[in-house]
N, C-alpha and C positions, 0 to 999 in steps of 0.2 A: 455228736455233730451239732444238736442245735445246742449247746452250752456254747460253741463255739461261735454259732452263729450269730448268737446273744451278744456273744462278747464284741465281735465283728460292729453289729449294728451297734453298739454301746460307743465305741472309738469313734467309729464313723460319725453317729451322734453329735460328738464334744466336739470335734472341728469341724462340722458343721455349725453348730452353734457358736465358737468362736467368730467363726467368718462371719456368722450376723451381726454379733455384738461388735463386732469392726466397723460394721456397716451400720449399723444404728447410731453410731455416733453423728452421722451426717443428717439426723431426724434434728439439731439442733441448729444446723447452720446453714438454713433459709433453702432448702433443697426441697425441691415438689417431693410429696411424700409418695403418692403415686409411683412417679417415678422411678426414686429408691425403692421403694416394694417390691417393683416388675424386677429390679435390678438385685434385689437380695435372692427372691425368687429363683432367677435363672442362674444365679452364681452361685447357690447352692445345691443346687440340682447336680448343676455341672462337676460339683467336686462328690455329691454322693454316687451318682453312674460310675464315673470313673474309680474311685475307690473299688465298689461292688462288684461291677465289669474285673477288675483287676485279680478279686479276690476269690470271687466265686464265677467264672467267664461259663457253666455250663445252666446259671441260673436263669430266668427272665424276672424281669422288672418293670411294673405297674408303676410311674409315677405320675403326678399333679402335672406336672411342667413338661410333658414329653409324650412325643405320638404314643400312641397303641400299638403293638406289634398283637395280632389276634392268635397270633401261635403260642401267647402264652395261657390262652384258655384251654390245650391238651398238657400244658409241664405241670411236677408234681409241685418244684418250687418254684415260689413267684417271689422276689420282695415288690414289696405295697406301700410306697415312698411318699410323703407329704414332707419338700425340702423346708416351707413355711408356711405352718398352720398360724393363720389368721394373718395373711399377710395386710389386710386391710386396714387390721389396728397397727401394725409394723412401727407406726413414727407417733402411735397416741401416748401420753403420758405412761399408761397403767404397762403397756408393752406387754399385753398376752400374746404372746406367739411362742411358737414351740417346734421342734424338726420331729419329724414322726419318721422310723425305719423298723418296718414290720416285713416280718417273713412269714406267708402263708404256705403250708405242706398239704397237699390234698385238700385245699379250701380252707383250711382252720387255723387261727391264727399261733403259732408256736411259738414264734422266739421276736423278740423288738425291745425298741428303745424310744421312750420321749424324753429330749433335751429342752430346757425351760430355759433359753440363753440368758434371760432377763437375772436371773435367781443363780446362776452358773449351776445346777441341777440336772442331774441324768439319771434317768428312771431304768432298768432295763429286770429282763425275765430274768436272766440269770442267776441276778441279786437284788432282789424286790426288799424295800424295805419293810419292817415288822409293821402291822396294821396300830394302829394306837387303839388303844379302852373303847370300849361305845361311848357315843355320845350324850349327853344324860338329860338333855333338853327334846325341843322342838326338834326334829327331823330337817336337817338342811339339803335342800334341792337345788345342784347349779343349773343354769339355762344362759343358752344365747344373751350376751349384751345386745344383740340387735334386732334375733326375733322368736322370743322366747317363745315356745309351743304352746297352744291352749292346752293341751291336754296335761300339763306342767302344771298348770294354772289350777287343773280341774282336780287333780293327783295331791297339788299342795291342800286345796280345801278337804279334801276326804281324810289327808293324814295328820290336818293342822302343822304343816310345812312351811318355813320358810324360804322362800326364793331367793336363791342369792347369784345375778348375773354376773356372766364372765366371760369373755372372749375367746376362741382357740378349743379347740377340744379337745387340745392335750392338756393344757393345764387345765380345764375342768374334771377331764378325770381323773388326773395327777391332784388336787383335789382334795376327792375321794379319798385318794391313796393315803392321802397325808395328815388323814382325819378335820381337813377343811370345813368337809363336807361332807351328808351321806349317801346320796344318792345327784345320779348323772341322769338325767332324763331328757330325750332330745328327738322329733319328731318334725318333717317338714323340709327335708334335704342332707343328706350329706353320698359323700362317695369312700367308696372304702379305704381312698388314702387318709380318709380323716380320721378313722377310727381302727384300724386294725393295729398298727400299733401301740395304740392305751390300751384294746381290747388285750392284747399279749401279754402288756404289763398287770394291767390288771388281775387277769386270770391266775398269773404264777405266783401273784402275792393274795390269793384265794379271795380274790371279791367277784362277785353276779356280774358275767357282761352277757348282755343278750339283745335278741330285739324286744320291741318294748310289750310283743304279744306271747314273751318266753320262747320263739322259735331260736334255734341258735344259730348265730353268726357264720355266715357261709363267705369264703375270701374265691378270688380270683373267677369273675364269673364274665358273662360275655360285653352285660352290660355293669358297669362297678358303682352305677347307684345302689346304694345303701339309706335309704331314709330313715330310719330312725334307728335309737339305739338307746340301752339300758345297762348304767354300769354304775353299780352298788354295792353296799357293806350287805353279806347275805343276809345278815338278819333284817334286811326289809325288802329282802326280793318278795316274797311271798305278798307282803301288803301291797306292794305296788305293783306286782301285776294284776291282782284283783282291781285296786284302785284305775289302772287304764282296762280294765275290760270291760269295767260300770260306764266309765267315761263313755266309750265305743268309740 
């Protein structure tokens, strides 16, 4: 079932992601970006409900753009939907955004997809791609383009780390995945539509996702803040949790 679920969210994913790169075309021709944003936003929402609804009608669904139904804090499965991660960059040159479709089973993240529409890119658990060599330099740290963590900060000095900022927190942990980067470090706000799907991909292509104190990643809860989050090549989980527990 979740192979299948994988693949679900993998589909739903791409046209998803098609429907923005439609839609980002208008980032060029004098259109309040704002605007466009709220408008990619809701229009993409609207086609992954309805897809999901269709596909799986016995499921509930946590998304970004759409009330809380609180009955889904007794179901086993929840999907945990971010239709556009980083909608705020949506119309900036670099266009980090990304559609997150994650399915939590008993709180844990098991099966999703991050679409990179910018790159035409879909990540999903099913079919994670192979991890590339270690990296044979400086240890690369993505962080918020807009507000990178101190503890980012504190983490790069202890492991002589390079910071290298990005928008979206799928593509920073998509990233990771694609030997960009090595570590995803990220404290200070987010909610679980933002991460449970990288967290899923991640996991099934065998990298460290956690919180950043090593507790593990709990989906579908009453309140879906999530503030921080740790998703890494494992051979530096180990330094970096040490490195954020010096921090405090």
């Amino acid at each position: 079932m979740l192979q299948a679920d994988a693949v679900l969210a993998r589909t739903i994913a791409q046209e998803a992601a098609a429907l923005l790169r439609d839609l980002h075309q208008g980032c060029d021709g004098g259109h309040d970006g704002k605007a466009l944003g709220r408008r990619a936003d809701a229009e993409a929402n609207a086609l992954i409900l309805a897809r999901l609804h269709a596909a799986r009608p016995g499921d509930f669904i946590l998304s970004e753009e759409s009330t809380d139904d609180p009955a889904r804090c007794g179901a086993e499965r929840v999907w945990i939907v971010d239709p556009l991660d980083g909608t705020s960059g949506f119309c900036r040159a670099s266009a980090d955004y990304a559609v997150h479709i994650g399915l939590a089973v008993a709180g844990v993240p098991r099966a999703g997809a991050v679409a990179l529409p910018a790159t035409g890119q879909v990540f999903s658990s099913d079919a994670p791609p192979a991890l590339p060599p270690p990296h044979g330099g400086r240890p690369r740290i993505v962080v918020s383009d807009s507000r990178p963590p101190r503890v980012a900060e504190l983490v790069a000095a202890a492991l002589d780390a390079e910071l290298l900022p990005m928008g979206s927190a799928g593509v920073k942990a998509m990233a990771v995945l694609l030997g960009k980067a090595d570590i995803y470090l990220h404290a200070g706000g987010q909610y679980e539509w933002d991460n449970c799907a990288p967290a899923a991909v991640a996991l099934s292509a065998g990298l460290h996702a956690s919180r950043i104190d090593g507790r593990a990643l709990v989906y579908n809860c009453a309140d879906p803040l999530l503030p921080d989050l740790l998703i890494c090549r494992a051979e530096w989980a180990a330094a970096v949790l040490r490195a954020v527990a010096v921090a405090g």
